[in-house]
C-alpha positions in Angstrom: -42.2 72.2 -58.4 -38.7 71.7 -59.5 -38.0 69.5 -56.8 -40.9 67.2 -58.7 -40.5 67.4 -61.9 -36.3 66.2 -62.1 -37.2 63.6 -59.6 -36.3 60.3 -61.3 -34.2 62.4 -63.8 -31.5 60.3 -65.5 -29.7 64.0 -66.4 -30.8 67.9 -66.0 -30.1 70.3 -68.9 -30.6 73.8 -67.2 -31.2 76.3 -69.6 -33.6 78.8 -68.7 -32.8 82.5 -69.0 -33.9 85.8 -69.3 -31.9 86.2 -72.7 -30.9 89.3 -74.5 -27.4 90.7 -73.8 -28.7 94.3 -74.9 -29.7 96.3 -71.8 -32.9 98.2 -72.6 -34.0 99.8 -69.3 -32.2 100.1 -65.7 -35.1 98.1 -64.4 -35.3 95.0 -67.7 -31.2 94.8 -66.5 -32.3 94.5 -63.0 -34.7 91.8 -63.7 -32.3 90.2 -65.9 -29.8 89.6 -63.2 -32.0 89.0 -60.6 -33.9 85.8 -62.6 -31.0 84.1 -64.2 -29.3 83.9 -60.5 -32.5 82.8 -59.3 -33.6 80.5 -61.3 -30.0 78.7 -60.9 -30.2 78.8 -57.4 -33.5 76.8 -57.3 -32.4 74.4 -60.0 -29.3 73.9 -58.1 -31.2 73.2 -55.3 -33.8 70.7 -56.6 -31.4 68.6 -58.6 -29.6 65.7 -56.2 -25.8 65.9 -56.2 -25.2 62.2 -58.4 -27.4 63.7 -60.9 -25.7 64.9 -64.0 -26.1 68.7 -64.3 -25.4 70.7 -67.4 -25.8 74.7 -66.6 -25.7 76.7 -70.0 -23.7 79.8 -69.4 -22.8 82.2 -72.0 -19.5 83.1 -74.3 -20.4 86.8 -73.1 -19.0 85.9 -69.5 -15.2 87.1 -71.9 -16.1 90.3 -72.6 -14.5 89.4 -76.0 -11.8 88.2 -77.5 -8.4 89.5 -76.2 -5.9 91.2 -78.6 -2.3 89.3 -77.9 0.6 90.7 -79.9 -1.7 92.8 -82.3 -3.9 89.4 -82.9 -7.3 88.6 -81.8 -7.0 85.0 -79.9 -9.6 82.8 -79.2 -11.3 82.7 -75.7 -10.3 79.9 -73.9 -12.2 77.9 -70.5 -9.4 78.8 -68.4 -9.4 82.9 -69.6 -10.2 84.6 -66.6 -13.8 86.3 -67.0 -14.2 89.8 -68.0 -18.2 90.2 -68.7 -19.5 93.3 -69.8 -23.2 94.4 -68.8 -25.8 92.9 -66.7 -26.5 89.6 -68.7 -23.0 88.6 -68.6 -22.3 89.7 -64.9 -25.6 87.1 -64.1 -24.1 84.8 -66.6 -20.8 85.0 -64.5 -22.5 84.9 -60.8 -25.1 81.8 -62.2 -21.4 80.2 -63.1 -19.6 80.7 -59.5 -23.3 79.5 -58.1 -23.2 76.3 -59.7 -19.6 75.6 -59.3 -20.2 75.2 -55.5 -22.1 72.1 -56.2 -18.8 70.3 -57.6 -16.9 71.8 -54.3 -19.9 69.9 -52.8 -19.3 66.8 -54.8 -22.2 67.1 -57.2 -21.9 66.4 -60.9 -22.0 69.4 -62.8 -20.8 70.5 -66.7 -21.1 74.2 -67.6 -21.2 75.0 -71.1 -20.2 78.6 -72.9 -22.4 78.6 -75.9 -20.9 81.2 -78.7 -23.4 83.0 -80.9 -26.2 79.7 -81.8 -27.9 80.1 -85.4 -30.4 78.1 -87.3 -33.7 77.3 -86.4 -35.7 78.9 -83.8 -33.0 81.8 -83.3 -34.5 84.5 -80.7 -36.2 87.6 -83.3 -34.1 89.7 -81.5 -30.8 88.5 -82.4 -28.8 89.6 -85.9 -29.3 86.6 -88.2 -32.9 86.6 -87.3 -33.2 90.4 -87.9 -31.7 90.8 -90.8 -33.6 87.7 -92.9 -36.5 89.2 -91.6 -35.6 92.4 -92.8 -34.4 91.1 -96.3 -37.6 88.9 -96.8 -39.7 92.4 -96.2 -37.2 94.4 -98.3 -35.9 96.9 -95.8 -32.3 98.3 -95.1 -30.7 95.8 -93.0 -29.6 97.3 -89.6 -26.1 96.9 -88.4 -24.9 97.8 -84.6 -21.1 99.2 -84.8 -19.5 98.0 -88.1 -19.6 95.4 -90.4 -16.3 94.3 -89.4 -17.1 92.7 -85.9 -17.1 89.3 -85.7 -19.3 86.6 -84.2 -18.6 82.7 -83.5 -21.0 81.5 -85.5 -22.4 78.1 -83.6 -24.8 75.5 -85.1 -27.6 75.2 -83.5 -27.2 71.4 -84.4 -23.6 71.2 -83.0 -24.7 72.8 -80.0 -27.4 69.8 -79.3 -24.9 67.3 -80.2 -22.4 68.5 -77.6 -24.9 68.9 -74.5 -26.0 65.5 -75.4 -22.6 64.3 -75.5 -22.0 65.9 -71.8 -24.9 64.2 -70.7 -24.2 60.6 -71.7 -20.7 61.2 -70.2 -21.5 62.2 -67.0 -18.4 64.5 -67.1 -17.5 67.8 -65.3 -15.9 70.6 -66.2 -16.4 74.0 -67.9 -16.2 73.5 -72.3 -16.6 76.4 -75.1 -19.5 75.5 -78.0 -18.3 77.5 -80.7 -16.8 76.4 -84.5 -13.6 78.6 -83.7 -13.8 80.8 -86.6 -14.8 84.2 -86.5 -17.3 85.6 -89.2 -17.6 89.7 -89.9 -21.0 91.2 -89.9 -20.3 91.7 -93.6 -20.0 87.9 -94.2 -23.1 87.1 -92.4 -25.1 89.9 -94.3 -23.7 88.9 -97.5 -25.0 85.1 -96.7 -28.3 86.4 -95.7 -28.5 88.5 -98.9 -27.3 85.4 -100.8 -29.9 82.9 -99.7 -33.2 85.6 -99.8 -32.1 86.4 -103.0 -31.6 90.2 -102.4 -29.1 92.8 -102.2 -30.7 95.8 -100.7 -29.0 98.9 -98.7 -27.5 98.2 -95.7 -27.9 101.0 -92.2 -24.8 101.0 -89.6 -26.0 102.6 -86.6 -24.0 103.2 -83.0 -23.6 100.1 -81.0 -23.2 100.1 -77.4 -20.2 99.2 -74.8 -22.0 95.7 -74.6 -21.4 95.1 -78.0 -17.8 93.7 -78.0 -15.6 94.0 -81.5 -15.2 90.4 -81.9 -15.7 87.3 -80.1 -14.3 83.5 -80.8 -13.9 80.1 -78.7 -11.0 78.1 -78.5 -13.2 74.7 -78.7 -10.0 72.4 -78.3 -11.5 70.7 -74.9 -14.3 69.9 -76.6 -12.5 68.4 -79.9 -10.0 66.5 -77.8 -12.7 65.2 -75.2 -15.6 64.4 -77.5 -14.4 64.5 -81.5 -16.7 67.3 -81.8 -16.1 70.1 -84.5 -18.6 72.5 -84.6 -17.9 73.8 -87.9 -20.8 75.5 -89.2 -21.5 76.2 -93.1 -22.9 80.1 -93.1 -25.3 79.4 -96.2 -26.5 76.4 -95.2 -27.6 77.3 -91.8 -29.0 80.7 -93.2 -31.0 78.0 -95.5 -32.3 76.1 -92.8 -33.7 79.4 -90.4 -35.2 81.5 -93.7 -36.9 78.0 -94.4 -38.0 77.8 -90.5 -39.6 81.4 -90.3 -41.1 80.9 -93.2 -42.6 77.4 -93.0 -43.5 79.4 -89.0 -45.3 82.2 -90.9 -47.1 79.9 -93.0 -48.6 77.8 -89.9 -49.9 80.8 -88.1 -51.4 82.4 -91.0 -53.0 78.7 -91.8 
């Protein structure tokens, strides 16, 4: 089926995924793994070699940002990979995967998305949880502490660099992040900002998988396409509250 629906494909943008970096069961880990590998394998297999490939990958495949003299740096393309739990590991193998079609002379970008906000953000990740959570007046739940950080990636920014992969043909591996950490405590203060609450706020255990901070280095990126992902916390916050909402109000209508 693959086979026929990218033939005639000017470009392939491989994105499928069984998402979620948080391991709920042995078995939902196994699973995890097992599709992401897969389901690279048979895109890799159904797109021809001159076709331009772009293979979204995942900043988790860093296990973090590294601590160099006492300092958090930003992850860079060429960091080797330290991934931590069973969606980073198949993040990591669906990487190694695809680079074999470049060893075979195919035409191939992989791209390391940092943490994407704005509209249509999975229920399940932190931005998402916590407007919900504000908008319904409830505590809102915090894994580890509010000072870990997140890279913070327009969703917007995001699109404009995969389509700027595309039209380039190019190869390589490139970070999609804005290159400035936020704390959990800025992000709940912008949520709390732009629903127009301040209510109590619940810090519960987080697990190993749940790295202190995480940041790209998106210098390949800048240099090769004058992209700057910058993204403006409130304004994006703005954008998703008015998406879930303007969501709600369809399936109610």
């Amino acid at each position: 089926m693959l086979a026929r629906l990218t033939h005639g494909a000017d470009a392939v943008v491989h994105l499928a995924s069984r998402t979620g970096v948080r391991s709920t069961a042995p078995d939902i880990e196994r699973l995890r793994e097992r599709d992401i590998v897969i389901a690279t394998d048979h895109v890799l297999a159904a797109v021809p070699a001159g076709v331009p490939l772009v293979v979204a990958s995942s900043s988790s495949v860093y296990g973090g940002a590294q601590v160099v003299g006492g300092r958090l740096r930003a992850s860079r393309e060429s960091d080797a990979l330290r991934p931590r739990g069973g969606y980073a590991r198949a993040k990591a193998r669906m990487e190694s995967r695809a680079h074999g079609r470049v060893d075979a002379g195919g035409r191939l970008a992989v791209v390391r998305p940092f943490t994407v906000v704005g509209e249509g953000q999975r229920d399940d990740m932190a931005l998402a949880t916590w407007i919900e959570q504000a908008r319904l007046g409830l505590p809102l739940r915090v894994l580890g502490s509010l000072d870990r950080r997140r890279d913070l990636t327009d969703v917007r920014g995001v699109v404009d660099a995969i389509v700027a992969l595309v039209d380039s043909g190019r190869t390589g591996t490139y970070n999609l992040g804005s290159g400035r950490p936020r704390t959990l405590a800025e992000m709940i203060e912008a949520v709390q900002r732009v629903v127009g609450t301040a209510g109590p706020v619940s810090v519960v255990e987080a697990s190993t998988e749940e790295v202190p901070a995480t940041f790209a280095d998106s210098s390949l990126l800048r240099t090769t396409f004058g992209l700057d992902l910058g993204t403006d916390l409130d304004d994006v916050v703005e954008r998703q509250l008015r998406w879930v909402v303007d969501d709600a109000t369809a399936s109610v209508a």
